[in-house]
N, C-alpha and C positions, 0 to 999 in steps of 0.2 A: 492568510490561512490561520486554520485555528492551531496555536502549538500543541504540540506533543510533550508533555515530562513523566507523568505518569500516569496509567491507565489500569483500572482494577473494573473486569468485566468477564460477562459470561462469553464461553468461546466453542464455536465450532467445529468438530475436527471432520474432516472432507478427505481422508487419508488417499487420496490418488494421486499416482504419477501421473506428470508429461500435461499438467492442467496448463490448454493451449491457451491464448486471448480469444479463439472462437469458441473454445467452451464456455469460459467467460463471459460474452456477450456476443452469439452468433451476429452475423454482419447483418441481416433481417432486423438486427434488432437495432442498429445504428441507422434511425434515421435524421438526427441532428449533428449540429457540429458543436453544441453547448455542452455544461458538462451536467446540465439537470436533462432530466424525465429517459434518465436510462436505467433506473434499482430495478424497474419491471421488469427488464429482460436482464438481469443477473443469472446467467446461469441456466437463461431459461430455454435449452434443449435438452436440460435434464428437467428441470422445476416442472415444465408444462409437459402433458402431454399431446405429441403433436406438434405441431407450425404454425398452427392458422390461429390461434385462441388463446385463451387463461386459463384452461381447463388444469387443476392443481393434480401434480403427481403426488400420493401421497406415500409411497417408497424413498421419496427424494427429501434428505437430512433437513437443509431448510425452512422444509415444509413442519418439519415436525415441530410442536410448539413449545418444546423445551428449548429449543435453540431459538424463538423468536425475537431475542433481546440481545442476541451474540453481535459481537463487537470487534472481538478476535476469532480469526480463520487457522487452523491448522491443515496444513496439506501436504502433501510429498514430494520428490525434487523434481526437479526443473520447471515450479509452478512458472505461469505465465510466462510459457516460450512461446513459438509463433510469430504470428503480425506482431507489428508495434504497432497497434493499435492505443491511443492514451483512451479512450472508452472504456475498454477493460479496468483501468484503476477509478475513471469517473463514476460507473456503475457499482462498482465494490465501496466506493467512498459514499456514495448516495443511498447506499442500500443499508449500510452504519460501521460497514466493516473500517477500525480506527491501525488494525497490525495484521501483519499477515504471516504466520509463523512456521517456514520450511526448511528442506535442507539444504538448498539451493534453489535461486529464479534464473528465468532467462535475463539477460542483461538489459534489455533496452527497458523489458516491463517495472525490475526494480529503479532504474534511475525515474520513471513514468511515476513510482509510489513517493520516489522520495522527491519528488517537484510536487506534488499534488496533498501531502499534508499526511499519506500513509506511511506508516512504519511498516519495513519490510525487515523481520525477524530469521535470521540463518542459525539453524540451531542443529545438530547431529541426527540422522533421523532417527536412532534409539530415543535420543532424548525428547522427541515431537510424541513416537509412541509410547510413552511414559507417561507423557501429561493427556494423549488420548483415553488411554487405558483406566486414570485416576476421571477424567471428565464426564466416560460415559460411565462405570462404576458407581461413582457421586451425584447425580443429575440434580440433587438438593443442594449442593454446594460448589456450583460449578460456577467458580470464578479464580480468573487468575491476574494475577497481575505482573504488569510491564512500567518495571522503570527506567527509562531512557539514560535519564543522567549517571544511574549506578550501571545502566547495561546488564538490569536482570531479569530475570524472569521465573516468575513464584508463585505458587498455592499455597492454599491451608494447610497441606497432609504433604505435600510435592516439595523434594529438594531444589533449592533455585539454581538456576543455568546462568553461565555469563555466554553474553554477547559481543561480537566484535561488532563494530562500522566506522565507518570512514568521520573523521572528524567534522569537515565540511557536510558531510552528510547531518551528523547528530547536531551540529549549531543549525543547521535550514529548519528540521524538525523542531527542536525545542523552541528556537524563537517564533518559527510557524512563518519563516521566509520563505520565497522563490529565488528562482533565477534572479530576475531582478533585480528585489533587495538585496542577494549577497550580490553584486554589483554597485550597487547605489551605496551599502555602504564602506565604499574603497572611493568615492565620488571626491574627495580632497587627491587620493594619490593619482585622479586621471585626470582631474585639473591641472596638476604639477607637471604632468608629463606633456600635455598639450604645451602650457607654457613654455615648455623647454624645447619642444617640437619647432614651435613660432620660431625661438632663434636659429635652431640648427637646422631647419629645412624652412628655410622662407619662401622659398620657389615654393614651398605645396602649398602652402595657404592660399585659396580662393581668395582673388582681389572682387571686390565689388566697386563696380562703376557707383 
């Protein structure tokens, strides 16, 4: 995955609660098991009007083309509660979105953002309507930036906010590992333990004829 350290981009503010993963990407819209050709249906029971088609809503923020280069998401608490659906983060990831900035996620969907290369941003939600307030105000200078390593979060005009996350969280992100690789590399200390395993449980060891 591509690392995260820091990111200075235009951003969307989507200010609603209780954003489920079928808002995200109704289940019509998952018909692969990959994690490409899902950006289309981002969202799209608001985006489109209708079910059947691409017919563009043009009420729905997205669509609007100040925001067509947005990178960073702002929205309200308990963004992507629901299914755990990992779709929902492929679709947001495909479509360019790189953070996702609320006052709380549902649990399965942020560990979903932080396996998949997304930065999921918990901030107070005064302080989320703060930098909505300055974004839509500005639409000339709407760019903010997120720096992982310092855990801030800054504009031109906007006082910066610190972040919290989990350590293991921020090393996956910055080096742009998975699951995996934070396994693979501890790969000497589960060498050691196997070896040590050999002597004090011989009976488990598979004998091969």
């Amino acid at each position: 995955m591509e690392p995260f350290k820091k990111l200075a981009a235009v951003s969307l503010p989507l200010l609603r609660i209780n954003v489920d993963t079928d808002c995200i990407i109704p289940s019509r819209e998952m018909k692969k098991v990959s994690k490409t050709g899902l950006g289309e249906g981002l969202f799209a029971g608001w985006r489109y009007t209708g079910t059947s088609g691409r017919r563009i809503n043009p009420e729905f923020i997205l669509n609007d083309a100040k925001y067509k280069d947005a990178q960073i998401l702002l929205s309200g608490m308990n963004f992507g509660c629901g299914s755990s659906r990992e779709h929902a983060v492929w679709a947001l990831a495909e479509y360019g979105f790189r953070a996702i900035l609320a006052p709380s996620f549902g649990g399965i969907f942020y560990n979903n953002c932080i396996c998949n290369g997304l930065l999921p941003v918990v901030l107070p939600e005064g302080d989320i309507a703060l930098l909505a307030e300055w974004i839509i105000a500005n639409p000339a200078e709407n760019q903010l930036v997120i720096d992982l390593e310092k855990q801030i979060v800054s504009g031109p005009e906007v006082i910066a906010f610190h972040f919290d996350i989990f350590p293991q969280d921020k090393e996956m992100l910055l080096r742009g590992f998975d699951m995996i690789d934070m396994t693979l590399k501890r790969q000497d200390e589960i060498t050691a333990f196997e070896e040590r395993d050999k002597k004090l449980r011989a009976w488990a060891i598979p004998h091969r004829e």
